[in-house]
C-alpha positions, 0 to 999 in steps of 0.5 A: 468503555473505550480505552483512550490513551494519552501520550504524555510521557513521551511528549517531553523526551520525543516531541521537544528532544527530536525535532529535526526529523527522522533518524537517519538509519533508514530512508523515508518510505512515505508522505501523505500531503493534507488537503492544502498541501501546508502539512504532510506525515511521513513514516520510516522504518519505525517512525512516524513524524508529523510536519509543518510546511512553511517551516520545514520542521516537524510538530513532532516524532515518535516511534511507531510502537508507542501507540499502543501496538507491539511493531514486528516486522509487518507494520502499517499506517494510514493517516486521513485526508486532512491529517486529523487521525491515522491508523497504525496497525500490525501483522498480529491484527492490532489496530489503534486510531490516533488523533494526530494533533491531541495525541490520544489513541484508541481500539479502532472500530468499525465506527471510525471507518467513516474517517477514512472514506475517500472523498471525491469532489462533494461526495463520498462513494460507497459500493455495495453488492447484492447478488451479481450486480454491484451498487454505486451510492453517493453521499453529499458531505454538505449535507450527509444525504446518501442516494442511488447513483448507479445499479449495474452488473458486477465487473461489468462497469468501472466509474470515476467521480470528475467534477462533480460528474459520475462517469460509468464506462461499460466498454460499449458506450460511457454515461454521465450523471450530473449528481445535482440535477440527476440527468443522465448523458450517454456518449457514443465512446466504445473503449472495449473494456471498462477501464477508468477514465481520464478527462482532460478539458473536454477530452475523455482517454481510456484505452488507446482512445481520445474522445471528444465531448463536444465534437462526439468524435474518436481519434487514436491515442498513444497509451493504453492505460492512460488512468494509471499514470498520475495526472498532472493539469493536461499531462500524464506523468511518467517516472525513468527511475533507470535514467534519475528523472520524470517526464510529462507527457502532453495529451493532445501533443501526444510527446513527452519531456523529461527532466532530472531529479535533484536526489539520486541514489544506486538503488533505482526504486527509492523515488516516488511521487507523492502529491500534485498542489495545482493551485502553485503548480508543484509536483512532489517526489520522495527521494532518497540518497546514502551516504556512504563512509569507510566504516559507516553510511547514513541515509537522507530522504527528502521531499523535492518540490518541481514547478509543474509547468517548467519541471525546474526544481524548486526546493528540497525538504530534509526529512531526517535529523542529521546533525552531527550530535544525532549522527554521531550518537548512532554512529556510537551506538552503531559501533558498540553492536559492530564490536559486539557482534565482531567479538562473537564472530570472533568466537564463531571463528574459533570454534568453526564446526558445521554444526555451527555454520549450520546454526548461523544459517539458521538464526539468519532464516529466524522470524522470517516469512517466506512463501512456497513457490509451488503451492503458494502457501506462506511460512514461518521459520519459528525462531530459538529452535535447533536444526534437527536430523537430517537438516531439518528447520521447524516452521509454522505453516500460516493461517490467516485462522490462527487457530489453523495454523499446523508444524511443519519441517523442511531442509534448510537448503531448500528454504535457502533457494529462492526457486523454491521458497521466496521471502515476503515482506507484507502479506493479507488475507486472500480475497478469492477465499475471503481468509478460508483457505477453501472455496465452494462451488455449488451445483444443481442436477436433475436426476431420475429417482428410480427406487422411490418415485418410479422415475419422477424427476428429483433436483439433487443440489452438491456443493463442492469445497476444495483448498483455494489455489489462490493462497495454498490453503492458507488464506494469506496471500502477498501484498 
């Protein structure tokens, strides 16, 4: 039976005790709109808050970690489109599935996949493949029928879903399946490469190319990869993080104009785009500013909303609880650590050998993640071990197999040198070896057996296993 968990000792102290928003110890890293654009969920650092728009306040806040998974350094969420259920899960393979608003969570299974399927126009897609071609199903949400739109060689084709149309562009023409009616269209518009599509009114741009479906013409365009800026109406969005603003470039004028974001900050990645309501014209951003005083800072996240047509700022969204009575509680909080920890620097100092330089070097390398640039292989610095002879600093060489994970040493410097070893924030499993750590490649060989058939011909088949140059062996690559 599945275990359900309800969170109700924690509704008192978290969903009534913090409401204003976020703690403001760490930016908002993101915001997930629903379909109408009247609610959104964010998460920080270690929370996860669930918001009404119309007021501006959350429904409530919780620390990640109480539902149901231990939160390490590598934790990840991800709500469904209507913002009924998300899943939390971590880097130690615990994955909860929480309903948003009842506040139950559960084991996920393979069962609630279906939650999370993308839904495009009235129809969810599904892939699949069988030997070299690649499958394109299609199932109508109205009525959960589930049919063939699209058989054809994997890599071979990419394809979008536009107004209820399947569009497949090969690179040497493009096809369009109204869904409905099953009546296939084949357009004259060669792109070289199968890239997605973009359509605007009755134009399709993909690849330094505009073509026109009434016309059937071609003519030149300024982008190459016009599908990975995100659309807004007729215009292609573009982000200057260096310069504080966003631009909207006009497809058919072909030129593009800027304008300020309201929230600024010295660290130039902490602004993103977040969702496009187009039926009020509203484009959304993150953005991110910090507060910096003699002997504190805090940080403010906001949600900013801009008219899509002007690109005038219209209003911001404070996602963090900055009243003075949280500020200063994690301002106390905060100087209780620094004095704590300037107490034991303090020791430090008094006894500064290099056997205990040494060991803070070490306790900063503790937990961490760090991937060899040379065989790519990810590893883990073991924590509460001692350096051993010779400079040496026990880690664990990662498997996405746990049972395959092995000891190793190296010197601390070399672990220091970000020219040998790089630390890593997220990682998963490889997707050339599927987690192995090792890929097969099979043959076949005709050969003459001489001893035993006096020449006939015997088809020798040899599969070779070598370690995946992917991953290092270790089928965990970055994310």
């Amino acid at each position: 039976m599945k275990k359900i968990t309800f969170l109700l000792v924690f509704l008192s102290t978290l969903t009534y005790g913090q409401k204003a928003g976020h703690k403001h110890y760490s930016w908002v890293k993101n915001v997930y709109f629903n379909a109408d654009f009247t609610q959104f969920m964010s998460n920080n650092l270690n929370e996860i808050a669930y918001w009404d728009v119309a007021t501006m306040k959350p429904f409530w806040v919780f620390e990640a970690k109480q539902f149901g998974c231990e939160i390490p350094d590598f934790w990840y969420f991800n709500p469904t489109t209507n913002l009924e259920y998300f899943k939390i899960f971590n880097s130690r393979e615990c994955v909860k599935l929480v309903d948003t608003k009842k506040l139950l969570f559960s084991t996920f299974t393979s069962a609630n996949n279906r939650l999370f399927e993308k839904i495009e126009g009235d129809y969810i897609v599904r892939k699949e493949f069988s030997g070299k071609n690649e499958i394109i199903y299609l199932t109508n949400v109205k009525t959960n029928q589930e049919k063939q739109a699209y058989k054809g060689k994997h890599l071979s084709f990419n394809y979008n879903i536009i107004d209820n149309q399947l569009y497949i562009n090969t690179g040497e023409e493009v096809k369009r399946l109204d869904i409905a009616s099953g009546k296939w269209e084949e357009f004259p518009f060669v792109t070289k490469y199968p890239h997605l599509l973009v359509k605007v009114e009755n134009t399709l741009f993909s690849n330094n190319k505009m073509f026109d479906l009434n016309t059937k013409t071609t003519k030149p365009f300024l982008y190459y990869n016009p599908e990975s800026f995100p659309l807004i109406k007729d215009k292609l969005l573009m982000i200057d993080l260096p310069n504080n603003k966003f631009g909207l470039f006009d497809m058919f004028a072909q030129n593009c104009t800027y304008y300020p974001f309201k929230h600024v900050n010295s660290q130039k990645d902490v602004v993103k785009f977040v969702g496009y309501n187009q039926q009020k014209n509203m484009i959304y951003f993150l953005e991110n500013e910090k507060v910096e005083g003699k002997d504190f800072y805090y940080e403010k996240s906001f949600l900013s909303s801009y008219d899509s047509v002007t690109g005038n700022y219209i209003q911001s969204i404070s996602l963090n609880d900055l009243s003075s009575e949280s500020i200063l509680a994690e301002r106390k909080k905060s100087d209780e650590l620094r004095a704590e920890r300037e107490k034991i620097e303090e020791e430090e100092r008094k006894r500064d050998t290099p056997e205990n330089r040494l060991r803070i070097r070490l306790s900063k390398l503790y937990s961490q993640v760090f991937m060899n640039t040379t065989n790519k292989r990810m590893y883990q610095v073991v924590p509460d071990k001692p350096i051993y002879e010779g400079n040496l600093v026990r880690m664990n060489a990662l498997h996405h197999n746990k049972t395959k994970i092995e000891e190793v040493y190296d010197r601390i410097e070399n672990i220091e040198d970000q020219s040998k070893y790089v630390r890593v924030q997220q990682f998963g499993k490889c997707y050339v070896c599927s987690g192995e750590g090792v890929t097969h490649q099979g043959g076949t060989s005709t050969v003459a057996d001489y001893e035993y058939t006096l020449g006939v011909k015997v088809v020798k088949t040899t599969t070779t296993t070598s370690g995946c140059q992917h991953c290092g062996g270790g089928g965990l690559i970055v994310k």
